[in-house]
FIKEMAR-981215 format. One record per residue (C-alpha): residue number from 1; chain; x, y, z. Coordinates in Angstrom, 1 decimal, decimal comma, padded with zeros to 4 digits, always signed. Last residue first. Layout:
// FIKEMAR-981215
<NUM A <X Y Z>>;
...
***
This chain:
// FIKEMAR-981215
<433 A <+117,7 +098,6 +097,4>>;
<432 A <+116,0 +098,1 +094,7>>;
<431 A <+113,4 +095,3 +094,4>>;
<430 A <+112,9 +092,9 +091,0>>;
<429 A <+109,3 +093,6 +090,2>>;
<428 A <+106,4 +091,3 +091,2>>;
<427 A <+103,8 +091,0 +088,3>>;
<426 A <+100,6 +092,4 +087,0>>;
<425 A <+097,2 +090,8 +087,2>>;
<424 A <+094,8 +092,0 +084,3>>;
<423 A <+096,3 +090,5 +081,7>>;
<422 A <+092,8 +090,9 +079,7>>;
<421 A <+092,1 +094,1 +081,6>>;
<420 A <+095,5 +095,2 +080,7>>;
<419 A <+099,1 +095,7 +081,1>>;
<418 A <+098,9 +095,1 +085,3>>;
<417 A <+100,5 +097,1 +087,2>>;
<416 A <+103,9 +096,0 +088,2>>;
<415 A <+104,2 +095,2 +091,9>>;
<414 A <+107,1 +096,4 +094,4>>;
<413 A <+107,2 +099,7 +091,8>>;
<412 A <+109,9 +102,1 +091,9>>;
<411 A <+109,9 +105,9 +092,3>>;
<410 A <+112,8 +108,3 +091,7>>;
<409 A <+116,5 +107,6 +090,8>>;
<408 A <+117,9 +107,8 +094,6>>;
<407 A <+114,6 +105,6 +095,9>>;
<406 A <+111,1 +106,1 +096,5>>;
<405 A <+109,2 +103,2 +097,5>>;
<404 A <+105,6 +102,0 +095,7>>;
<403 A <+102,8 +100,5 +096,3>>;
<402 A <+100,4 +098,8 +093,5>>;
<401 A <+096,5 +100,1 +093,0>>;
<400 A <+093,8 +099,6 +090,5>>;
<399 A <+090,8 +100,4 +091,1>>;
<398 A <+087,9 +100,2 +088,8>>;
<397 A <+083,9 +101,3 +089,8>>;
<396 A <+080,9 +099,9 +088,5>>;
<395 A <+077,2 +101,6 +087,4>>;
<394 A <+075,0 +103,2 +089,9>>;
<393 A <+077,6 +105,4 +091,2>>;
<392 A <+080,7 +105,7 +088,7>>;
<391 A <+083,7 +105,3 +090,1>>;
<390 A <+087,4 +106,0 +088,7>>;
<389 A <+090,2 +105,0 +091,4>>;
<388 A <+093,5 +106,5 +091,7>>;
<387 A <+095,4 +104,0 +093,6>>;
<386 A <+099,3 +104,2 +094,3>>;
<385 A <+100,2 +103,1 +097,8>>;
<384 A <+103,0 +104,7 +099,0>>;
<383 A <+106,7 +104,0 +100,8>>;
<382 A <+109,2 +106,7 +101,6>>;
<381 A <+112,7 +105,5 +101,6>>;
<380 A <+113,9 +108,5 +099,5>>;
<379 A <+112,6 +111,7 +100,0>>;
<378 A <+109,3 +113,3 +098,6>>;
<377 A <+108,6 +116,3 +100,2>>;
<376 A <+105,6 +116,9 +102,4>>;
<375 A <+103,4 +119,5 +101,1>>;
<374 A <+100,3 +117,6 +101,4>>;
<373 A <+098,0 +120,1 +100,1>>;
<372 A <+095,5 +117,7 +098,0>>;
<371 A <+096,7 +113,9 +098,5>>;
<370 A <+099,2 +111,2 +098,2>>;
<369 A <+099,3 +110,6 +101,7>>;
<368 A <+102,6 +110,8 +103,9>>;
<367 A <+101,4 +109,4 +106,6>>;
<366 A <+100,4 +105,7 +107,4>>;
<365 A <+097,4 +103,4 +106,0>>;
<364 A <+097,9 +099,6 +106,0>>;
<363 A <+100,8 +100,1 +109,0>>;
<362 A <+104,3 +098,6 +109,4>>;
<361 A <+105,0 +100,2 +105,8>>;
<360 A <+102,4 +102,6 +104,1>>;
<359 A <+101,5 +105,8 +102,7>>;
<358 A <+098,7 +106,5 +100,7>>;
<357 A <+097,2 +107,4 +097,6>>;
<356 A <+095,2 +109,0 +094,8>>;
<355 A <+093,2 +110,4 +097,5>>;
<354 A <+089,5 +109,2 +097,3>>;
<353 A <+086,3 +110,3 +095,5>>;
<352 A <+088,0 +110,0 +091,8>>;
<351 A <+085,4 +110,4 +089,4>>;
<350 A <+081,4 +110,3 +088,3>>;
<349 A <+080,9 +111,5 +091,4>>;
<348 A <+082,9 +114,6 +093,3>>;
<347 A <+086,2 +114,4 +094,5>>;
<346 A <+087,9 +117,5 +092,6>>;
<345 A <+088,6 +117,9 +089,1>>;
<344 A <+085,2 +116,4 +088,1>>;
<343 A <+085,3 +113,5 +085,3>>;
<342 A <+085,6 +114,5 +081,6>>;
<341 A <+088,5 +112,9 +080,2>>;
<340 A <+090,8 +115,8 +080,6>>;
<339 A <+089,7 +116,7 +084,3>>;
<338 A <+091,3 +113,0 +085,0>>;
<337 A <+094,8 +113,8 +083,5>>;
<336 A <+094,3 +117,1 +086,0>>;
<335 A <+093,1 +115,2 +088,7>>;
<334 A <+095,9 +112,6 +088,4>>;
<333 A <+098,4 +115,2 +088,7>>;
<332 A <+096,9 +117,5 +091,5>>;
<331 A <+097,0 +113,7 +093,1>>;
<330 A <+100,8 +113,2 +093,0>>;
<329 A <+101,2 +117,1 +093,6>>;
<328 A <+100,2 +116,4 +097,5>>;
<327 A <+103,3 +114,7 +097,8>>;
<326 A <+105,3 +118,2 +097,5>>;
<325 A <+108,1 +117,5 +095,1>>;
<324 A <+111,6 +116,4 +096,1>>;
<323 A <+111,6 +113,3 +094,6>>;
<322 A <+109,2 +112,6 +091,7>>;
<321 A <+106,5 +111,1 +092,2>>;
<320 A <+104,6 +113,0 +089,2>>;
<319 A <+105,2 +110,3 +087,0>>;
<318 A <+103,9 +107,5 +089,2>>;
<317 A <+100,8 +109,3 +089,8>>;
<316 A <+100,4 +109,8 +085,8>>;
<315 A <+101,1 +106,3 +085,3>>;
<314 A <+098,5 +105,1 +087,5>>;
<313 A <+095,8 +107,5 +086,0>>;
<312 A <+097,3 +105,5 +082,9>>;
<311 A <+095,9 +102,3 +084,0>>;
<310 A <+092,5 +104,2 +085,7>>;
<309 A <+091,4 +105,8 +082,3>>;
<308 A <+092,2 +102,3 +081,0>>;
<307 A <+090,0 +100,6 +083,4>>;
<306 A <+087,1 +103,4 +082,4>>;
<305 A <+087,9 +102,4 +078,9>>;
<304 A <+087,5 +099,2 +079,0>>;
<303 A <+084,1 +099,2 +081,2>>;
<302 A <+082,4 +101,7 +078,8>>;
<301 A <+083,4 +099,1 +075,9>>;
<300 A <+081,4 +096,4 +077,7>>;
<299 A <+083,5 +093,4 +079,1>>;
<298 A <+083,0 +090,2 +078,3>>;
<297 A <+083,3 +087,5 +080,7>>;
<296 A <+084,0 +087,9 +084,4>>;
<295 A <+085,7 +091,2 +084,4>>;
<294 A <+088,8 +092,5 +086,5>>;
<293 A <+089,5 +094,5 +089,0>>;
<292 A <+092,8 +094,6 +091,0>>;
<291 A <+093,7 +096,5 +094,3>>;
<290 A <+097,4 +095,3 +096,2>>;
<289 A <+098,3 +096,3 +099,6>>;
<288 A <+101,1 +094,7 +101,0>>;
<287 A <+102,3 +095,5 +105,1>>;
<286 A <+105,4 +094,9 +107,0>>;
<285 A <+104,9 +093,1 +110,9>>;
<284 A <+107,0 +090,1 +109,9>>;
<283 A <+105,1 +089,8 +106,6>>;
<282 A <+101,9 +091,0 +106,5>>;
<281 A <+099,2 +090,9 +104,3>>;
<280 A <+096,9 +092,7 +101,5>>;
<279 A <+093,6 +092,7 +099,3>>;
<278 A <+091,0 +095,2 +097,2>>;
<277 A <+089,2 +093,3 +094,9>>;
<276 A <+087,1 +094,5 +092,2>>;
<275 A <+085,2 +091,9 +090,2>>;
<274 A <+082,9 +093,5 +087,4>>;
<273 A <+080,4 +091,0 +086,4>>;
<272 A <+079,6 +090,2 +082,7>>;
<271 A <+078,3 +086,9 +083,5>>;
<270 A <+077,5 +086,2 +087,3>>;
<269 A <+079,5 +086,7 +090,3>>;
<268 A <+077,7 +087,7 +093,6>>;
<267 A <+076,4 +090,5 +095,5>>;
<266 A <+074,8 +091,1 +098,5>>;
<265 A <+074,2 +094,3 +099,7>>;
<264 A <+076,1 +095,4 +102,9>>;
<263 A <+077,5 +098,1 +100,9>>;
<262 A <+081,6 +098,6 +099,6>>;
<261 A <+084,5 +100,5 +100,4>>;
<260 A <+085,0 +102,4 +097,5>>;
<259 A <+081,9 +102,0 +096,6>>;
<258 A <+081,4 +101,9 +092,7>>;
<257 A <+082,2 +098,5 +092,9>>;
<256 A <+078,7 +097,5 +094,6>>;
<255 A <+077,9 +097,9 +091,0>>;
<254 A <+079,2 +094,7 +090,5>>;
<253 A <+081,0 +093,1 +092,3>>;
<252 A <+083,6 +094,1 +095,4>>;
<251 A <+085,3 +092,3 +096,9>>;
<250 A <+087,7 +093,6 +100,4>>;
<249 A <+090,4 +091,3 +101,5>>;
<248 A <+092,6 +090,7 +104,7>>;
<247 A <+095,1 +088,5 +105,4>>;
<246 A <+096,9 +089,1 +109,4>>;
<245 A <+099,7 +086,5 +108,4>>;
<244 A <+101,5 +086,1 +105,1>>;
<243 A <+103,2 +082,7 +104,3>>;
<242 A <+102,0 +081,7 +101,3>>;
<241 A <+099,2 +079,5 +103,0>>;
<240 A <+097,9 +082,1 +105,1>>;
<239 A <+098,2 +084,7 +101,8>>;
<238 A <+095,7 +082,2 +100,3>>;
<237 A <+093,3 +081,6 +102,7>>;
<236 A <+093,0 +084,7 +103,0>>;
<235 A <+092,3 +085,0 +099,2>>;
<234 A <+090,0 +082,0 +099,1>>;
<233 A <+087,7 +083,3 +102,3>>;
<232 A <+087,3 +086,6 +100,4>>;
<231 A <+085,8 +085,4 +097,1>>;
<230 A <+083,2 +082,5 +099,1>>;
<229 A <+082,7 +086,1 +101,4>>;
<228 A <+082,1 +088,3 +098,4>>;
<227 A <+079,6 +085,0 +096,8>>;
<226 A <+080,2 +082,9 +093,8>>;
<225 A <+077,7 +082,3 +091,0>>;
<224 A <+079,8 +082,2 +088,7>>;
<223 A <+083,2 +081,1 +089,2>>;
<222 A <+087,2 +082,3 +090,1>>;
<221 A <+089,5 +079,9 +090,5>>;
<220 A <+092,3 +081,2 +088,2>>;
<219 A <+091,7 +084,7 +090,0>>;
<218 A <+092,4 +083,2 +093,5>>;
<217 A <+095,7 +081,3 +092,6>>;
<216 A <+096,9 +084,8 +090,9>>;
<215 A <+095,7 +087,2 +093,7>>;
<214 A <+097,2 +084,7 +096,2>>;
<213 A <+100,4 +085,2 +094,3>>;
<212 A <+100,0 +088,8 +093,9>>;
<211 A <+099,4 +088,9 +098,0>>;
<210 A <+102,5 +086,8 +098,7>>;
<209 A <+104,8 +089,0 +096,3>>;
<208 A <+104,1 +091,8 +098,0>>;
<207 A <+104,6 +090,9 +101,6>>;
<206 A <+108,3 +089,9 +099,9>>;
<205 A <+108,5 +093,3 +099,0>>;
<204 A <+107,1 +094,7 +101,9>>;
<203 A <+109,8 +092,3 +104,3>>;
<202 A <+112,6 +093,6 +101,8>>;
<201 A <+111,9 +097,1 +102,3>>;
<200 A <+112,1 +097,3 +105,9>>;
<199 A <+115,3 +095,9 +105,5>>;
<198 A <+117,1 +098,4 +103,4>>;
<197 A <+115,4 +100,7 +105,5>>;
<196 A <+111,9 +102,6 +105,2>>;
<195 A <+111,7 +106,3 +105,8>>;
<194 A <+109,0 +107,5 +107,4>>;
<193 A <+109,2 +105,5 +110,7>>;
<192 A <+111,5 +107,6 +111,7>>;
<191 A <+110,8 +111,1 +111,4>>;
<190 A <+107,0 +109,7 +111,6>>;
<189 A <+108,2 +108,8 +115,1>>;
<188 A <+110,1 +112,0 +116,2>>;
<187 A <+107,9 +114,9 +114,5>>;
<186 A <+104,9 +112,7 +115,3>>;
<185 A <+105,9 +112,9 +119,5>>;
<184 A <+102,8 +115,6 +119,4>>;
<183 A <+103,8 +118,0 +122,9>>;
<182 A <+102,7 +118,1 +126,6>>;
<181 A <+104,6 +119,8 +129,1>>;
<180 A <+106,6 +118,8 +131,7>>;
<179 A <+106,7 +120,3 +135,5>>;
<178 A <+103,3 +118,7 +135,9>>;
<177 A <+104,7 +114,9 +136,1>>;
<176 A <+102,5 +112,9 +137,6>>;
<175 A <+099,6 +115,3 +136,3>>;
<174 A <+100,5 +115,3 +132,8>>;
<173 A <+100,9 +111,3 +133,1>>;
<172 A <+097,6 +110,9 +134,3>>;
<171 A <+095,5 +112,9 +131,4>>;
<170 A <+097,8 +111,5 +128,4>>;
<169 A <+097,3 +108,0 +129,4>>;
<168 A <+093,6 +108,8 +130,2>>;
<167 A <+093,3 +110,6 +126,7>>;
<166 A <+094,1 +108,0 +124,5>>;
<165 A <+097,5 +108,4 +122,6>>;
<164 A <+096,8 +108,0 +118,7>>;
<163 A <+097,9 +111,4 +118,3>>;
<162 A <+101,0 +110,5 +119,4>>;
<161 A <+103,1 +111,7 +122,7>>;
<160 A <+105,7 +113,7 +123,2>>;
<159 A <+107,3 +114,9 +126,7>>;
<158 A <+108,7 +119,0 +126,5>>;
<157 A <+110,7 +119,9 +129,8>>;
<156 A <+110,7 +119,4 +133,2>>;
<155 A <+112,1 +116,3 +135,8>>;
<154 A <+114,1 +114,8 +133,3>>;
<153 A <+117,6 +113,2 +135,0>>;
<152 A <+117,1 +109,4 +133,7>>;
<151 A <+116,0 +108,0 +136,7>>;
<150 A <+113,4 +110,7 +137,2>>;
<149 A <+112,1 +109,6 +133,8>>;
<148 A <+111,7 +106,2 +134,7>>;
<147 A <+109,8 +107,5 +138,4>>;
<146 A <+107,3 +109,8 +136,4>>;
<145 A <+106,6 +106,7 +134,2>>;
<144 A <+106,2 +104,9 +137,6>>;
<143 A <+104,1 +107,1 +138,9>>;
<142 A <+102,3 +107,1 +135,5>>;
<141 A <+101,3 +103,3 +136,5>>;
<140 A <+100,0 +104,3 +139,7>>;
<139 A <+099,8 +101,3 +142,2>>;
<138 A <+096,5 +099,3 +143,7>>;
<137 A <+096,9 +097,0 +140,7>>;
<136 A <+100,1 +096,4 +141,2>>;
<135 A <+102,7 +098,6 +138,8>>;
<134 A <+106,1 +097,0 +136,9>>;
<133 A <+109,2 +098,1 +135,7>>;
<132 A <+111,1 +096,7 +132,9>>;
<131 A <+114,5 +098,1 +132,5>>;
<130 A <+116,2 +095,5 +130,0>>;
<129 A <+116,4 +096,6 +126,6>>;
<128 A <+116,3 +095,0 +123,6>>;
<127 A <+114,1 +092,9 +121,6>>;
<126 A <+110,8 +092,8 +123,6>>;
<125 A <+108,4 +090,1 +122,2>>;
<124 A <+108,9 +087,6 +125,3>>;
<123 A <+109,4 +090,2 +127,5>>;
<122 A <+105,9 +091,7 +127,5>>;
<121 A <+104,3 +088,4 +128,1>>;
<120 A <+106,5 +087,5 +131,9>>;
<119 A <+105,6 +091,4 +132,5>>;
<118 A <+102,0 +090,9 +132,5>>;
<117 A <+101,5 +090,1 +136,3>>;
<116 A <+103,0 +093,3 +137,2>>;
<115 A <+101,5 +095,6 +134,9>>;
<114 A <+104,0 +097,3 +132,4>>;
<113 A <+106,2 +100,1 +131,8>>;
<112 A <+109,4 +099,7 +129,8>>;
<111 A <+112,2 +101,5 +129,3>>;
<110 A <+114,3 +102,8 +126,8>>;
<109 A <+118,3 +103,4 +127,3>>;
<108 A <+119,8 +107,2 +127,8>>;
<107 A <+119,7 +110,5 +126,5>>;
<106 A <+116,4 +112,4 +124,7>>;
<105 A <+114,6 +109,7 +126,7>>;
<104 A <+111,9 +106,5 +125,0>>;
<103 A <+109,4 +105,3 +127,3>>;
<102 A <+107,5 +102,4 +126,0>>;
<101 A <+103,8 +102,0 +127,7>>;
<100 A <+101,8 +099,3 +129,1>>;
<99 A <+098,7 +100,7 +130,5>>;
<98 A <+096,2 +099,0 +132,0>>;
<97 A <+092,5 +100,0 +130,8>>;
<96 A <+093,6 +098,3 +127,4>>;
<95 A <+095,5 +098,6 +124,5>>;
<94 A <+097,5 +095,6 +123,0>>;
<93 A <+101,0 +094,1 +122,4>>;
<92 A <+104,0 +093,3 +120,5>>;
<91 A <+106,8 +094,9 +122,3>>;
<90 A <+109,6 +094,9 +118,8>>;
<89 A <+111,0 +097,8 +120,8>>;
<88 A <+111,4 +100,5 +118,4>>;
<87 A <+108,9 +099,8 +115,5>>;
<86 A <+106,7 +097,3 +117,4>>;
<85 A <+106,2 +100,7 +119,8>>;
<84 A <+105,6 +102,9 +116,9>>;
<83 A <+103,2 +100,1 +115,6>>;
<82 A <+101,0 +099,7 +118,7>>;
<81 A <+101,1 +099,6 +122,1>>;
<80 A <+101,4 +103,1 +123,4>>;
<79 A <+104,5 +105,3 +123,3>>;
<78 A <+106,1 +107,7 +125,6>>;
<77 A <+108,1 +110,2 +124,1>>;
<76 A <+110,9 +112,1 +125,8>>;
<75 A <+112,9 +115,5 +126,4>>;
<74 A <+111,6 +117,0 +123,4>>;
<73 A <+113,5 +120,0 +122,0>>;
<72 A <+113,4 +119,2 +118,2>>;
<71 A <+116,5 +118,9 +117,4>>;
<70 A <+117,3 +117,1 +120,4>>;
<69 A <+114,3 +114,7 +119,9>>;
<68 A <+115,7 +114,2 +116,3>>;
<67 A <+119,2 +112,4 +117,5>>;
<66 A <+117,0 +110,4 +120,7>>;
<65 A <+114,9 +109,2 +117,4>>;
<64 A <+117,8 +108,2 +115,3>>;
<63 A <+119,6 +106,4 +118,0>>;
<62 A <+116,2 +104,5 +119,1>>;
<61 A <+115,8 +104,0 +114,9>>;
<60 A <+119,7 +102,7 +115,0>>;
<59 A <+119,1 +100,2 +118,1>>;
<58 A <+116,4 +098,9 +116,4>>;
<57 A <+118,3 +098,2 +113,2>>;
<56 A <+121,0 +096,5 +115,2>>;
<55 A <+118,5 +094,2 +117,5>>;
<54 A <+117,3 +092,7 +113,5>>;
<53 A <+114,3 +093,3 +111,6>>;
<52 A <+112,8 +090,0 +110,8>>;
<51 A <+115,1 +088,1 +108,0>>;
<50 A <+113,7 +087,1 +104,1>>;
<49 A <+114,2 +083,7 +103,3>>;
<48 A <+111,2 +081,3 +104,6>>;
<47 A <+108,7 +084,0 +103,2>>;
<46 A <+108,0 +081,9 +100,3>>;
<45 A <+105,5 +079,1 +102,7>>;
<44 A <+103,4 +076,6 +100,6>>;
<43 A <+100,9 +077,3 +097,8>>;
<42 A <+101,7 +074,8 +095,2>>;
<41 A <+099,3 +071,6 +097,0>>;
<40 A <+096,5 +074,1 +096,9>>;
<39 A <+095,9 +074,0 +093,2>>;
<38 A <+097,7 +075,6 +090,1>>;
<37 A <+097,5 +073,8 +086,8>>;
<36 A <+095,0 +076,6 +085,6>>;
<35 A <+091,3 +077,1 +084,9>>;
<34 A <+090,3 +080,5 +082,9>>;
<33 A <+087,1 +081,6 +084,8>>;
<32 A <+084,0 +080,8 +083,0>>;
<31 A <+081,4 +082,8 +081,7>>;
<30 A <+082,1 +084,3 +078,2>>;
<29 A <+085,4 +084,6 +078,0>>;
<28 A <+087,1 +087,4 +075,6>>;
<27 A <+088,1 +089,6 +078,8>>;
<26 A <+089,5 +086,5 +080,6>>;
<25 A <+092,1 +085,8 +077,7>>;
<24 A <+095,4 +086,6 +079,2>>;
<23 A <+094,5 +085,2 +082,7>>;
<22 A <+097,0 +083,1 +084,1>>;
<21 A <+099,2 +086,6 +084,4>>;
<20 A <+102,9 +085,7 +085,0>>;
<19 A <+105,0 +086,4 +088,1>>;
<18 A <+107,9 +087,3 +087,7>>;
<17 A <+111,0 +086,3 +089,4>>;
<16 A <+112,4 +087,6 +092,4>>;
<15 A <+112,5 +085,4 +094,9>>;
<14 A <+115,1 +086,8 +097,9>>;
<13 A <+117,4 +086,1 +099,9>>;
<12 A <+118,5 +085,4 +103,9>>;
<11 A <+117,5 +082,3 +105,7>>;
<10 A <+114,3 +081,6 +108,6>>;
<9 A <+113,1 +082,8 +111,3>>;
<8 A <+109,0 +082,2 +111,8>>;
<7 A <+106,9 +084,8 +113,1>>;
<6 A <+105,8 +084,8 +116,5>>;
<5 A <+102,4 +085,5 +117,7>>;
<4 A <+102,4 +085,3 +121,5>>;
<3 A <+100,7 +089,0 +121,9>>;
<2 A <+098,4 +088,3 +119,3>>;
<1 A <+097,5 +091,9 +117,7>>;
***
């Protein structure tokens, strides 16, 4: 992450209308995309009027975190750059061979650990706090984490730490402080981090709509003969120009479609192709993930019912998301439904090779997953992607996938999925909150 990369502040509210498909009669096309009014001069900035997380909300997550490290018996955490310390501190930074670390105590203000010459960066993305301390090259740096903690009255006790946490960081700051013993921090930042705000919400939402815009510019545009990277460029490009930052897209054609994640093979678009794309952004540090697939022309019969197999996979998921039930019985769900049709009940090929979802928020891919033995409830304010693939080595593959937040009443959709392969886009849903 860009250490210096500021978002832009702007007004409060929030665009909520739909967004209709350009593409209603793809499927009966024979080679070329449906053409719209839409060019580059319409894609300008929407995220002008939705807020970054305010100096409140952080103080509230620090307060909620020092609340569950007494339940929990932890006398501190120390975080890594990264997005528990974004989360907490709004420090913006990177890992490298010197360490600049977020100390959070069970009582007390955070601090911040940092090399000398790097403080002057560190402040300008740290939104509260003001106990910097800084090492020399010659210095200790978990000296000085021993020193923070001192200062705060912990010599002994439990100190948490991610998984994520290389094992140098860990290594030096069990022997500056050997009185305290080592212990996962997940319990205090997933406790957190788990359960999107008010606000939190809005920034995915809005993260949302960017990426199904792009998605509806890019599909419009669409051509034979085009490459995965020509495909990839334009949705970047895309999400840049609506606002967005850190754009990403996987395409897929083809039968490189069946991989989830794709091959090195070349592919490109030609009559008949199957066009999976798999896309996101982020907005003020929130993350969208949005999966479509689509056909260039015709589709065979095999191909519409696959994509329908997948529609109602996704309507099976969202059924089953029901709060207070184990996450894992989101995918037991689709399994089942998928069992039906003939596919394997497990992850085996023809089928479903993936979980049926994942969690998500300041991250692409963050726990709780929808997945086999997850027993994590469902509560409200957690966030998931909702993606139960069909593929079919050899042949194609579909995914479809829209996120989704759990609220008082149950599940709701940021994105609509779309109705069908020949609307096969979707649109933004009004958000909840």
């Amino acid at each position: 992450m860009n250490k210096r990369h500021f978002l832009k502040l702007a007004g409060v509210g929030l665009a909520l209308s739909p967004i209709a498909s350009p593409l209603a009669s793809m499927a009966g096309t024979s080679n070329v995309a449906v053409k719209t009014s839409t060019d580059e001069t319409t894609l300008r900035d929407i995220t002008g009027n939705v807020d970054v997380i305010s100096v409140q909300e952080r103080r509230e997550r620090i307060a909620k975190a020092q609340a569950l490290m007494k339940t929990h018996n932890i006398a501190a955490i120390l975080l890594e750059p990264g997005a528990a310390m974004d989360y907490f501190s709004g420090i913006q930074w990177w890992r490298s061979e010197r360490l600049t670390a977020v100390v959070i105590p069970r009582q007390g203000d955070i601090a911040v650990v940092t090399p000398f010459f790097e403080k002057p960066s560190v402040l300008e993305s740290l939104k509260l706090g003001d106990d910097v301390r800084v090492w020399q090259e010659h210095e200790s740096p978990f000296d000085v984490v021993a020193d923070i903690l001192k200062s705060r009255g912990i010599k002994s006790g439990n100190i948490g730490f991610e998984n994520t946490v290389r094992y140098f960081v860990v290594n030096g700051v069990s022997k500056a402080l050997p009185n305290m013993t080592v212990v996962p921090a997940e319990p205090i930042t997933l406790g957190c981090r788990m359960y999107k705000s008010a606000a939190e919400l809005t920034l995915m939402h809005k993260a949302n709509e960017v990426t199904l815009r792009a998605y509806e510019h890019v599909f419009s545009r669409l051509q034979e003969g085009m490459s995965q990277q020509d495909v990839k460029g334009l949705m970047n490009a895309a999400q840049h120009q609506l606002g967005g930052s850190s754009a990403w897209c996987l395409a897929l054609f083809n039968d490189a479609s069946a991989y989830p994640h794709g091959t090195n093979a070349k592919q490109v678009i030609r009559n008949g192709s199957v066009v999976l794309l798999d896309s996101g952004c982020s907005v003020h540090g929130y993350q969208s993930d949005i999966s479509r697939t689509l056909v260039f022309g015709k589709p065979s019969s095999k191909i519409e019912d696959v994509w329908n197999t997948v529609r109602e996979g996704q309507n099976v998921a969202y059924a089953a998301a029901q709060l207070g039930k184990p996450a894992g019985k989101v995918d037991d769900a689709v399994r089942t439904y998928y069992a039906s049709k003939g596919y394997d009940k497990d992850y085996a090929l023809p089928g479903l090779s993936h979980r049926t979802g994942h969690g998500i928020g300041m991250e692409g891919h963050e726990s709780v997953n929808f997945v086999r033995g997850e027993s994590t409830l469902l509560n409200k304010g957690m966030c998931f992607s909702n993606e139960p693939g069909l593929y079919i080595p050899g042949e194609f593959g579909v995914r479809l996938e829209d996120c989704l937040y759990m609220t008082d009443n149950g599940p709701v959709y940021f994105t609509e999925p779309p109705k069908s392969l020949a609307e096969p886009l979707g649109r933004l849903q009004k958000l909840i909150v």
